[in-house]
C-alpha positions in Angstrom: 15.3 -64.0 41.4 11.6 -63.7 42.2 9.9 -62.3 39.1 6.7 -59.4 40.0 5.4 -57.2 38.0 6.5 -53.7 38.3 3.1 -52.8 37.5 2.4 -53.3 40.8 5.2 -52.1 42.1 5.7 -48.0 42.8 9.5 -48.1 41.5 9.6 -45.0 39.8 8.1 -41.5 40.2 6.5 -40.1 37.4 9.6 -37.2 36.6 11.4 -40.6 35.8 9.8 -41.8 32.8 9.4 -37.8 31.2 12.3 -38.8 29.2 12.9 -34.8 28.3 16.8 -34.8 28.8 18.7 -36.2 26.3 20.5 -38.9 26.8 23.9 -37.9 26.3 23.6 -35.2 29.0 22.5 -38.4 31.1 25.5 -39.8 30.6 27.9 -37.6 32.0 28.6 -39.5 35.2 29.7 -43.0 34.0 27.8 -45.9 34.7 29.0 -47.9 37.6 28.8 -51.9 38.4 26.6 -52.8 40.9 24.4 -49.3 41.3 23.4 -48.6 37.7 23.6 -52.2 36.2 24.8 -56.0 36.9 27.5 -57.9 35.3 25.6 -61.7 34.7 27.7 -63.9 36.7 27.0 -66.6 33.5 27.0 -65.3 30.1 23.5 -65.5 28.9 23.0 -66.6 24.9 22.8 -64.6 21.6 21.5 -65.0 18.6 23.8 -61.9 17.5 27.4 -62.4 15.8 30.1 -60.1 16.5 31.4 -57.9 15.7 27.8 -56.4 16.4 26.3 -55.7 19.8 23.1 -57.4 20.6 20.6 -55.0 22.5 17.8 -56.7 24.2 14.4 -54.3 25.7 12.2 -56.8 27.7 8.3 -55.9 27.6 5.0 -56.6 28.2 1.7 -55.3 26.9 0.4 -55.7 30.0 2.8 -53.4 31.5 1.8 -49.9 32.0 5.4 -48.9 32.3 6.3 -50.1 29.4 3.8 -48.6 27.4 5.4 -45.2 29.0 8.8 -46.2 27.5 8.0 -47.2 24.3 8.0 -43.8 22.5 10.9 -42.7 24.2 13.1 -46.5 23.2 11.7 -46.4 19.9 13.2 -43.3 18.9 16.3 -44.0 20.4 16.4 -47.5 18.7 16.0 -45.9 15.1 19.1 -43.7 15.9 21.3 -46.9 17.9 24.5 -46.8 16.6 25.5 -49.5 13.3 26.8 -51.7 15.8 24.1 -52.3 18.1 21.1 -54.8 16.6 18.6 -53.6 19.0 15.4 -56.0 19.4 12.4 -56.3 21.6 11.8 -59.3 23.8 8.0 -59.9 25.0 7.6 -61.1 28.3 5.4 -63.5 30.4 5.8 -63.7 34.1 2.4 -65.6 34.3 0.1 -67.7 32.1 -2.5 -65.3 31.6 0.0 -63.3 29.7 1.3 -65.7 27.1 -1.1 -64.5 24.5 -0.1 -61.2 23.9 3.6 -63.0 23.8 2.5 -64.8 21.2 0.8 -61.5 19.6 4.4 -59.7 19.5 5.7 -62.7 17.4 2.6 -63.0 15.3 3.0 -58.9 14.4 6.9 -59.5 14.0 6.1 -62.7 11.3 3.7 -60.3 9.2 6.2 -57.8 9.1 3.2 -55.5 11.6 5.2 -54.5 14.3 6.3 -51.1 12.6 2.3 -50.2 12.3 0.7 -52.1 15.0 3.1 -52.3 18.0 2.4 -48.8 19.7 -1.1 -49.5 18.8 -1.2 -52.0 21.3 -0.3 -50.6 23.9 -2.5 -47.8 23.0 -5.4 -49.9 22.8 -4.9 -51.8 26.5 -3.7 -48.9 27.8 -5.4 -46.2 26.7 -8.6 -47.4 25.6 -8.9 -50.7 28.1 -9.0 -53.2 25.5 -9.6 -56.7 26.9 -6.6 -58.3 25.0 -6.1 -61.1 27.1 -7.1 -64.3 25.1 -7.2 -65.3 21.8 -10.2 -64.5 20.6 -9.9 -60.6 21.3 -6.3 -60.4 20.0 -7.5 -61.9 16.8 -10.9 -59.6 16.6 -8.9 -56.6 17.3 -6.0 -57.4 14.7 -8.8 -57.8 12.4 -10.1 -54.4 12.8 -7.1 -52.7 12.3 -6.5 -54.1 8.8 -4.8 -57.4 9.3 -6.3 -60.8 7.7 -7.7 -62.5 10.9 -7.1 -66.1 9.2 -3.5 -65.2 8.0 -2.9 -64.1 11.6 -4.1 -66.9 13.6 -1.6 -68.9 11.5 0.9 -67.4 12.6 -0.5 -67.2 16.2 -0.9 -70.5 16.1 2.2 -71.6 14.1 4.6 -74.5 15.2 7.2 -71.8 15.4 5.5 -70.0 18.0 6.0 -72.3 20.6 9.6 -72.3 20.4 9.9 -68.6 20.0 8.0 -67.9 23.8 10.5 -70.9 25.0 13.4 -68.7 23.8 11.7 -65.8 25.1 11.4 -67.3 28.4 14.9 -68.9 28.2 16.2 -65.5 27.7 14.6 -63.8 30.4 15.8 -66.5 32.6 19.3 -65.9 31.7 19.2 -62.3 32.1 17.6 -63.1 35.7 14.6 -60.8 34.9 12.3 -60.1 37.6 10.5 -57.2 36.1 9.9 -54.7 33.0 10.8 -52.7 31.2 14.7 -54.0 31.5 17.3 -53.9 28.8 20.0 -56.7 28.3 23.4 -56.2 26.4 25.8 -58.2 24.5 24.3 -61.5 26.9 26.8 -59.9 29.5 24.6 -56.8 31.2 21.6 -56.2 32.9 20.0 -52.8 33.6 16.4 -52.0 34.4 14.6 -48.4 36.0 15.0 -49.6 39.4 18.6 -49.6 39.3 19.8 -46.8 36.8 16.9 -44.6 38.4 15.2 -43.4 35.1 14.6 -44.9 32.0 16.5 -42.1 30.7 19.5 -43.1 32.5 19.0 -47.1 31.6 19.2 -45.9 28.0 22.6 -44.2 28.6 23.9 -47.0 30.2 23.1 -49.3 27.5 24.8 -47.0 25.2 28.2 -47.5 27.5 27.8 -51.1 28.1 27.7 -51.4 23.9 30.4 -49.6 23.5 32.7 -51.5 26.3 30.8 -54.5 24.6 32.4 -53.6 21.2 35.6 -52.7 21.9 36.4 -55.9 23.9 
């Protein structure tokens, strides 16, 4: 499936990221194969054992409709049922944005992600950081607190290679052409452009987890 960036694609109208009805009241029609999300005709791989549910968002800094969503899934991911294990997934559909791939997985090593994700986006979103190379990433972790030598190890760390190959890996077996999408139990694929709203990808998630559990 040809990847773009839905950045640069008009998708979605602004009423669908306001994310003001809750999500259960979303969920009253149920979600239907095909329309609202896609059964992966191979199984893609996780890292997550049963009996739990393994719950997927795939993001990019660099994407503005992300940054829209993230409020909205992190408030629902603090209040996912037990049996989901919800995780976040950056993505690179180009080189250029590799590095802030590999700034997600530094924040997640030095246990950051809980005081510096949001802030990222903020920053390239709302204040037009340059975070595209190194050298910026590690000048702006530095001013917001965070040793600039102890993250560069990280960012630099022989691990990091082979977490962006899994990230990739994973994309690819979720056939992701765009973001935000959300994967489920390595089985389900669901994005904006096909539930409609945000809103309504987070209610379908819900259902595919629960289907996901009880099989």
């Amino acid at each position: 499936m040809r990847r773009r960036d839905f950045s640069q694609v008009a998708l979605l109208s602004a009423s669908a990221w306001g994310l003001s009805v809750p999500v259960a009241h979303a969920q009253a029609k149920a979600p239907v194969e095909g329309k609202d999300y896609i059964k992966l005709s191979r199984p893609a791989p996780v890292d997550t054992p049963a009996p739990k549910v393994e719950v997927l968002e795939f993001f990019g800094y660099w994407c503005p409709h992300c940054a829209r969503f993230e409020p909205a899934f992190e408030a629902w991911a603090k209040r996912a049922p037990a049996h989901m294990v919800v995780r976040r997934v950056p993505v690179a559909f180009r080189d250029n944005q590799v590095p802030m791939q590999r700034l997600y997985f530094a924040l997640e090593a030095m246990g950051k992600v809980d005081e510096l994700h949001g802030k990222v986006f903020t920053a390239i979103h709302g204040d037009k950081a340059n975070l595209s190379t190194q050298d910026d990433i590690a000048n702006w972790v530095a001013k917001n607190g965070v040793d600039k030598a102890k993250f560069l190890e990280q960012y630099n760390s022989f691990s990091m290679s082979g977490k962006v190959k899994r990230a990739s890996q994973m994309a690819e077996a979720y056939q992701l052409d765009g973001v935000p999408a959300m994967g489920v139990a390595g089985q389900y694929f669901t994005s904006g452009s096909l539930a409609g709203t945000m809103e309504r990808v987070l209610a379908v998630v819900e259902h595919l987890a629960e289907i996901s559990r009880k099989a």
